[in-house]
C-alpha positions in Angstrom: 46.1 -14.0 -22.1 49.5 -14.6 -23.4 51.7 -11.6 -23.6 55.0 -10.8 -25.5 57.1 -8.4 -24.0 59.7 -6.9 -26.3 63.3 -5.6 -26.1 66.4 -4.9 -26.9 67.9 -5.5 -23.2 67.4 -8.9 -21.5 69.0 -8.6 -18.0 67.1 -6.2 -15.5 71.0 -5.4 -13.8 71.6 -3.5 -17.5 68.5 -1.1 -17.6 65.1 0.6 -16.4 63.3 -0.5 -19.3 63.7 -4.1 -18.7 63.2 -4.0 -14.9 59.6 -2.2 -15.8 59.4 -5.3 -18.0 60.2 -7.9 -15.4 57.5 -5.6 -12.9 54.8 -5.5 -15.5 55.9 -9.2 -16.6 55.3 -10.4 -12.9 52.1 -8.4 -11.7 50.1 -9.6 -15.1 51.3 -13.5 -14.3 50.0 -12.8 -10.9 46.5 -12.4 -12.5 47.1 -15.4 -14.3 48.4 -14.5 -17.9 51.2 -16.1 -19.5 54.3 -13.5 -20.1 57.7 -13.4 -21.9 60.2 -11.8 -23.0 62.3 -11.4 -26.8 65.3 -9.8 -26.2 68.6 -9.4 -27.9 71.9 -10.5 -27.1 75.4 -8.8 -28.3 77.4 -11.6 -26.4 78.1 -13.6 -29.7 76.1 -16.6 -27.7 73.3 -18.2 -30.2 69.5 -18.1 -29.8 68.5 -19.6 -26.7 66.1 -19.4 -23.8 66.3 -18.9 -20.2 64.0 -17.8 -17.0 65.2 -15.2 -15.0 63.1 -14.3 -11.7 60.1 -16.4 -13.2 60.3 -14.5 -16.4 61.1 -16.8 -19.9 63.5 -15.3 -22.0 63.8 -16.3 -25.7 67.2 -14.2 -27.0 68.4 -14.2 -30.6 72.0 -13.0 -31.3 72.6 -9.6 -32.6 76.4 -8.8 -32.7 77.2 -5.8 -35.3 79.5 -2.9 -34.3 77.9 -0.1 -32.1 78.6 2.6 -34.6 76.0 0.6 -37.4 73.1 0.9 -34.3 71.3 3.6 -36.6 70.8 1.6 -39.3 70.9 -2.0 -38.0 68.3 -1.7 -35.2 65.6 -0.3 -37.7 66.3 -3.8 -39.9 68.0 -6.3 -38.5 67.1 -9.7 -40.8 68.5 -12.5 -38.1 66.6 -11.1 -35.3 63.5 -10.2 -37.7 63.7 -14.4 -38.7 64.0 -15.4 -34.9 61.0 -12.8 -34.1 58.7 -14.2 -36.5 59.6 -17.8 -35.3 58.9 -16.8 -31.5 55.4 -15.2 -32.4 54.5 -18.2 -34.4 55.4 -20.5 -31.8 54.0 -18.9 -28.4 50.8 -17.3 -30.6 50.4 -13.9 -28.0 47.5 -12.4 -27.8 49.5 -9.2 -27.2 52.9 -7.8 -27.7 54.1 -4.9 -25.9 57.2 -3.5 -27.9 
């Protein structure tokens, strides 16, 4: 099964959420499904992909000031458009958001 973990947090140093991620990420490839991650990034880098402990990351920029968090995490257009391109490209079975 192919799983698609999402978040807003990529690095498992910055948060709970995303070291449960990485955990959950790990045990489920251990019984042989296919995991990874969307996440955000506020570092002005541009979309990319890495692997961090095993675990593929796609990241799509998603620089706005902290103050407009209320309104730009409920619609967010660039990461929407870099969403819908990840699920049509890795096709998961699940996504865990």
């Amino acid at each position: 099964m192919r799983i698609l973990f999402l978040c807003d947090l990529w690095d498992p140093a910055r948060g709970s959420l995303v070291r449960q991620i990485h955990e959950r990420a790990r045990a489920l490839r251990a019984r042989g499904h296919a995991t990874k991650l969307f996440a955000t990034r506020q570092d002005g880098g541009a979309e990319d992909e890495i692997e961090l402990a095993g675990l593929a990351i796609r990241r799509a920029p998603s620089r706005y000031p902290l103050r407009f968090r209320p309104l730009v995490s409920l619609w967010n257009p660039g990461v929407v458009r870099a969403l819908d391109a990840e699920l049509a490209r890795s096709r998961p079975d699940v996504v865990h958001a």
